[in-house]
N, C-alpha and C positions, 0 to 999 in steps of 0.2 A: 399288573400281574408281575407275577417273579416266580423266577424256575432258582431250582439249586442245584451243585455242581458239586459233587463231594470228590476232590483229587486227589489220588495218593500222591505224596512231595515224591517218588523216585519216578513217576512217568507224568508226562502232559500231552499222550497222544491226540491228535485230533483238535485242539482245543483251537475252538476258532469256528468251529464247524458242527460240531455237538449238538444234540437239538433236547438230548439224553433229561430228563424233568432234576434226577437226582443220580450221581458219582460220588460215587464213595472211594476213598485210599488209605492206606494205612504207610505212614510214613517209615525211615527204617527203624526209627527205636521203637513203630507199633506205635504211635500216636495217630491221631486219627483228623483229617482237616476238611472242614463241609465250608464250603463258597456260596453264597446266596447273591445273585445277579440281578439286578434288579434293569428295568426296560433299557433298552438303549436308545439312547437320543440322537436323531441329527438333525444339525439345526446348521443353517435354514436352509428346507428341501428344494430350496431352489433359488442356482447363483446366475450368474455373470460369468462368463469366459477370465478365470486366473482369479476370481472372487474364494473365498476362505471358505469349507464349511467344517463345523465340529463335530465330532463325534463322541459322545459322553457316556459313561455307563458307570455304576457303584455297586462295591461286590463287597457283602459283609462277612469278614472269615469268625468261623466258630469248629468247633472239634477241639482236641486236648492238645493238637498244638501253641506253643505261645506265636509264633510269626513263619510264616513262608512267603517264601518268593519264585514268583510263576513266571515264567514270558508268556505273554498276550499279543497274539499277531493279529490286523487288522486288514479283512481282507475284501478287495473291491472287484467285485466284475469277475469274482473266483480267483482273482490272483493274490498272492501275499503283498501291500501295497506295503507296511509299517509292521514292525515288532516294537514291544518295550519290555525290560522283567518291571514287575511291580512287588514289592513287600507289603505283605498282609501282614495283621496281628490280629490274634482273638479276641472276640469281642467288638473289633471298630471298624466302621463302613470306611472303604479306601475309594478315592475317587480317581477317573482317570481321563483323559484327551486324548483323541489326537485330531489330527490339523490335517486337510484335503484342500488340495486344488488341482484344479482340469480346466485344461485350455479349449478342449472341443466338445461343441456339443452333444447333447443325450443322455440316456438315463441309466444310473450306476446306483447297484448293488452295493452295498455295506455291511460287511458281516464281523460280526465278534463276543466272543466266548458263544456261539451258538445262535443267537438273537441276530437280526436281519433289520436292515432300514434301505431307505431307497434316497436319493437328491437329484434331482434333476441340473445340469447344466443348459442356459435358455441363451437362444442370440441374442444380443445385445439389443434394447431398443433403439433404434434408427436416432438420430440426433435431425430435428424438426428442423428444417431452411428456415434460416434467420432470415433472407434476404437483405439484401443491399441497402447500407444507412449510410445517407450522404450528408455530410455537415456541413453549410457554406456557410463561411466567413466572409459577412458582403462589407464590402466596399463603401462605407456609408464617409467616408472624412474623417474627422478628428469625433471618435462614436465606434460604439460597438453594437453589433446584431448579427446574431447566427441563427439561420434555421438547419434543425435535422431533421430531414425527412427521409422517413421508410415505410413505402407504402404507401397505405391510407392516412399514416399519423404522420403530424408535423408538430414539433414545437419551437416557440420561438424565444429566443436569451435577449433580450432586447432591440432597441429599436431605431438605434442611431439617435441625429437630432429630427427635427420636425422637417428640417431641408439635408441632404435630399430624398429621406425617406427611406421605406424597403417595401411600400405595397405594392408599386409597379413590378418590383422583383420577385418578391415572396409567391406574387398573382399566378403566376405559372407551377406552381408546384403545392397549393393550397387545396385537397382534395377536402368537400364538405366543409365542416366547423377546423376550426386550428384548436386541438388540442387540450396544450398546454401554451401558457403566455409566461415568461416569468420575467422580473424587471428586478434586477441586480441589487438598485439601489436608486434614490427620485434625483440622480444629476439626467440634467437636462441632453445631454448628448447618450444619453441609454434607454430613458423615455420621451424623449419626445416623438419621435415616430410614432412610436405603438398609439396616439391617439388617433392617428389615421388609420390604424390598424384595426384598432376596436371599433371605427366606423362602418369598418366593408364588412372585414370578416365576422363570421360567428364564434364564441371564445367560450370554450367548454370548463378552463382552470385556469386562473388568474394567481402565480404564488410572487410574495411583494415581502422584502425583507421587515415593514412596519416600522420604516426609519420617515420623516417628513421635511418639508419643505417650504419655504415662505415663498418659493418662485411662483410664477402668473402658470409655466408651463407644467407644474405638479397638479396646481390646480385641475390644470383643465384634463392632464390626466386621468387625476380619482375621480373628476365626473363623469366621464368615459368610463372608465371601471365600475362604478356606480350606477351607471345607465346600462351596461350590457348584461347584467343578469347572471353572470359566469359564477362559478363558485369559489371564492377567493379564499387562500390559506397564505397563512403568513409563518415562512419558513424559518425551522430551527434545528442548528446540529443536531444530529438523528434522524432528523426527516428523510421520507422518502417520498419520492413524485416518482410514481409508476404508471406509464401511458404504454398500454400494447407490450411488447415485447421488450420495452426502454425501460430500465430504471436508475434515477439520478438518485445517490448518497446528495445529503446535504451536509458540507464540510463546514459548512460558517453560515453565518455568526450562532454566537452563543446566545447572546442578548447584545442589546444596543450597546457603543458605546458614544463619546460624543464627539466621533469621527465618521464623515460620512461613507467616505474610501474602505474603510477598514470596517463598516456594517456592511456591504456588500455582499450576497448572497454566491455563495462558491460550491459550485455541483462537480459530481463525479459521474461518469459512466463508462461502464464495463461494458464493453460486448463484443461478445466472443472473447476472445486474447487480447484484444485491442483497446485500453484504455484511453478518454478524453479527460481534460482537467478544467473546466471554466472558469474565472475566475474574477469576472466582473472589475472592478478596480482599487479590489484587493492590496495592500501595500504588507512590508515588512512587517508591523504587527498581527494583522491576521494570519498573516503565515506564519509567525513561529506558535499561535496560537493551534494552528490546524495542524502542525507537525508533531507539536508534544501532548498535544490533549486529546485529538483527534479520536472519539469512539470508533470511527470505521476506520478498516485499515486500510492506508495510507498507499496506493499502488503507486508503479515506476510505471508512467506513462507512456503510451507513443505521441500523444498528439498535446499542448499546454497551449492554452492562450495566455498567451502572456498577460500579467496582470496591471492595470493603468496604465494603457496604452507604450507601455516600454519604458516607464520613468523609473528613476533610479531610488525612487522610492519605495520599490517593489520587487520581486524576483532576487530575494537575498538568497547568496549560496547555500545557508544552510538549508533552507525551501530545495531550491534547485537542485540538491546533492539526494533531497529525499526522493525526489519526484522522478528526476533521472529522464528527461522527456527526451527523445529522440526528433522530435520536430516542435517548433517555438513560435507561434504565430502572434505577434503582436496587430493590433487595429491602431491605424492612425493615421491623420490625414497630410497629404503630400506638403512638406514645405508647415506645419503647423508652426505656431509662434511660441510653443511648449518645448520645442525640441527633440520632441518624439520620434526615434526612440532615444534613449540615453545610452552614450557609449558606456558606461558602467555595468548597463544592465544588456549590454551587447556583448564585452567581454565575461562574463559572469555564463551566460548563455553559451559562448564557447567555451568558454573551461569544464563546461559539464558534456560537451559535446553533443548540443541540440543542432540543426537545422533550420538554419534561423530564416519564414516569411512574414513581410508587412504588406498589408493593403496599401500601405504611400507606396510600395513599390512595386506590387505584386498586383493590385489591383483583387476583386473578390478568389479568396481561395478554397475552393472545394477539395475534401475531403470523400474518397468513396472506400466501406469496406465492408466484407463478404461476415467479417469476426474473426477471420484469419491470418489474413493479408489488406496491408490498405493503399491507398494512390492518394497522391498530392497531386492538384492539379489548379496552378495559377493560370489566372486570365492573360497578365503579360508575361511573355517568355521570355524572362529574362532571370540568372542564377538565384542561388540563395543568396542573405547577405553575408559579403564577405566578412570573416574575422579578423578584426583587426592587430596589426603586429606588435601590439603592445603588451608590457605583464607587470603588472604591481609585486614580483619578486622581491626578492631582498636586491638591493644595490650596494655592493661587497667595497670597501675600498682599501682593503690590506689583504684580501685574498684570505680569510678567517672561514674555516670551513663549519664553525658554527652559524646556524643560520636560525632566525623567526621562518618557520614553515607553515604556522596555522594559526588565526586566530577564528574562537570560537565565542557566538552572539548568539544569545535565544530570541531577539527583538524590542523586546519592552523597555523604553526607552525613562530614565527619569525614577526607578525605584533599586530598590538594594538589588545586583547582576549579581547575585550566589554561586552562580554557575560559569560564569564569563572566563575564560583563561587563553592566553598568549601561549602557544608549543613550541617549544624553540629544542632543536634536533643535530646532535655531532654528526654532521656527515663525512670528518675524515678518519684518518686511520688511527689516529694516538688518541691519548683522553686530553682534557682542557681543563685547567682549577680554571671557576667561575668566580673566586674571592675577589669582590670591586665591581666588576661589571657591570653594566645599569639597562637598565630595561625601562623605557618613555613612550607616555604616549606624546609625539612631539607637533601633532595635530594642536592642541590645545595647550602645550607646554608642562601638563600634570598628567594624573601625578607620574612618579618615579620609582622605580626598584631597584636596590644596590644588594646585589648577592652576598651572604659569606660564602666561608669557603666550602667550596661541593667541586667535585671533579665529575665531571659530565664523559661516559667514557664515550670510547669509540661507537657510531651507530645508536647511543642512548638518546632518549626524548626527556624535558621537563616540561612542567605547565608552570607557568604562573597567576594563579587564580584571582581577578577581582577582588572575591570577597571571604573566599573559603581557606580553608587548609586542607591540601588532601596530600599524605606522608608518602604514599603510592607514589605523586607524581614528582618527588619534591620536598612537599612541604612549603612551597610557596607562594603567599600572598602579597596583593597593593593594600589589603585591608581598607580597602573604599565604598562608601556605603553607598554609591550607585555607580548608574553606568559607564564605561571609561570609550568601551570599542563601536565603532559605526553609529555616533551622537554629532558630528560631524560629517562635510563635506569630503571625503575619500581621505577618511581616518587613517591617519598614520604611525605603527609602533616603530620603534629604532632599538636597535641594540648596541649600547657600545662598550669596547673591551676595559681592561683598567685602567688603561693609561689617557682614556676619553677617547680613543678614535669610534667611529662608527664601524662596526662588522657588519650589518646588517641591515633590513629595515622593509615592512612589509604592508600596505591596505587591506585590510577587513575586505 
């Protein structure tokens, strides 16, 4: 339906409120302007407390006018809520908005050029009790196994070794079948339990990265898995393992590669505000893999299991800098002959300012949270681990206020690093010519970068790139066809001035 409105351009009484089918006006030189209104829309008749709704309407002007221009007030509840003027022209339908929102509930009146709509404002629906998801990091030795149980549902991340298990443990918090099962990856300290587990328990989902094994105790694993009947999927980034109210992203693997550590199967879950990060024993390559290619995005954690048991092969800063965990629980057994955890990947963990616990010293660590708030809570009461007083900073020995402040790794070790560069930054007050200076990785004694002349001013940053040129930063390259930073044991750049002393000098 459509009503007309024919207004003379010298009055626009009423207009808003008119219900009139056809107005007519005669402008002042005697021209004549008829507005055709066509329904008015509001959409959607029914919000959310401070939710949008629109109100739409189109009015085609015709008469011997060529253009006029109206104010259109928009009025809610009978009061004037919105004015706008609009310009017409003859001949063309004009469109127009406006934009509503209401913080309180109930139902409101919409009126404009005459025509009437209604929108309802609705309480909000109630937000469903998540109830309480406890995640415990049991205590199994040198071996990983967490169950999270909320509820009725339980699922379990592996399974320690074979000794000394987690049935006796899990047995208390195991309502009906278990879930979901998932097993990281076939080393013997992740699966070996779980065959005692697929003995007792009933096992509803079986997810298993599809990596294998020549060990006795893989074996007897898949025959376990193959005897219990469970529905077994074999996980790949994109996946999702949805059990109840839980749902685990699957960060990793992409496909196989032919490392066993770094096939590792790496979940994410969200719940509530509260993110977990599992990460099986995951090393440096899978992480920069999940950092840069990652389909799902990439949350700042609260809670990170550290990845292979705290070795220093794993939990690279630039991982650690995405993740942002605020607690860092590494699994490992007291006194192991691996050395777990690695100071490396202990300082690395404080410099992003996690909270660092381990089962070698924390004994099993439960986790309980509401999705709002959550509680750490160790078996032995005794602190976090302390952060060690140490910093792989630069070590200055002329007092040179240039300094190496960052070197940046994507992980993949052994192919062209396109992307790799050393940041080196004026932190004093005058500028510095860089003509001579040399830039080493002195780890491995190569290669080397001998600067021209550039003046680095005051507070400026350079890169030195690996393999690229980028004029942004510089303009400078080592021009080396693969990787130069973090290919060694606690790689080290140096920087030194023209005359050969060392300014600088910093570990990846």
């Amino acid at each position: 339906m459509k009503k007309k409105l024919l207004i003379g351009l010298a009055s626009l009484v009423g207009l808003g409120i008119i219900i009139g089918i056809i107005i007519e006006g005669t402008a002042p030189r005697g021209g004549l302007i008829n507005l055709e209104v066509s329904d008015l829309n509001v959409s959607p008749t029914e919000v959310e407390p401070g939710e949008t709704v629109t109100v739409t309407m189109e009015v085609r002007m015709s008469g011997t006018e060529e253009t006029a221009t109206r104010e259109l007030e928009l009025i809610i509840n009978g009061v004037i809520e919105q004015s706008k003027n609009v310009t017409f022209v003859r001949g063309e339908t004009t469109s127009m908005s406006f934009f509503v929102e209401k913080e309180i509930e109930g139902s409101y009146s919409v009126e404009l050029c005459g025509m009437t709509g209604i929108f309802q404002v609705a309480e909000p629906e109630p937000t469903p009790e998540q109830g309480t998801l406890t995640v415990h990091f049991i205590d199994v030795g040198q071996g990983d196994s967490i169950l999270l149980d909320l509820g009725d549902i339980e699922v379990l991340i592996d399974g320690g070794d074979k000794t000394p298990g987690v049935v006796s443990y899990i047995d208390d918090y195991i309502n009906g079948p278990l879930e979901v099962m998932v097993a990281t990856h076939p080393h013997a300290d992740h699966i070996g339990g779980l065959i005692a587990v697929l003995g007792v328990f009933e096992v509803d989902e079986i997810w298993l990265n599809g990596d294998t094994s020549t060990s006795a105790t893989y074996s007897q694993f898949m025959s376990a898995v193959n005897s219990e009947g469970a529905n077994v999927f074999v996980a790949r980034r994109g996946d999702t393992i949805q059990v109840g109210n839980l749902t685990f992203n699957v960060l990793h693997p992409v496909n196989l590669s032919g490392d066993t550590n770094n096939n590792s199967i790496v979940l994410s879950l969200s719940y509530g505000q509260v993110d977990f990060l599992f990460t099986g024993d995951a090393e440096e390559e899978a992480e920069a893999s999940i950092v840069i290619q990652s389909i799902v995005p990439f949350p700042d954690v609260e809670i990170l299991k550290v990845g292979h048991h705290g070795s220093r092969t794993a939990s690279s800063m630039q991982f650690l800098q995405a993740a942002k965990p605020e607690y860092a629980i590494y699994m490992a057994g007291q006194g192991n002959s691996y050395g777990h955890p690695h100071e490396e990947t202990i300082i690395n963990l404080c410099e992003v300012g996690a909270e660092i616990y381990g089962t070698d010293i924390h004994g099993t660590i439960i986790i309980t949270t509401d999705g709002e708030t959550y509680n750490l809570l160790p078996s032995n009461s005794v602190p976090p681990v302390v952060c060690p007083s140490v910093t792989t900073e630069e070590e200055t020995s002329i007092g040179s206020n240039v300094r190496i402040t960052y070197i940046f790794y994507d992980g993949v070790v052994y192919r062209t690093e396109s992307d790799e560069y050393v940041e080196i930054t004026n932190l004093g007050d005058t500028s510095q010519d860089l003509e001579g200076w040399v830039l080493k990785d002195i780890s491995e004694g190569k290669p080397a970068f001998t600067f021209p002349s550039y003046v680095l001013a005051s507070g400026a940053k350079i890169r030195v790139y690996t393999n690229e040129i980028h004029p942004e930063w510089g303009g400078f390259s080592f021009g080396y066809g693969k990787a130069i930073w973090n290919n060694t044991d606690h790689d080290w750049a140096a920087l030194y001035n023209a005359q050969g002393q060392e300014v600088s000098r910093k570990s990846y």
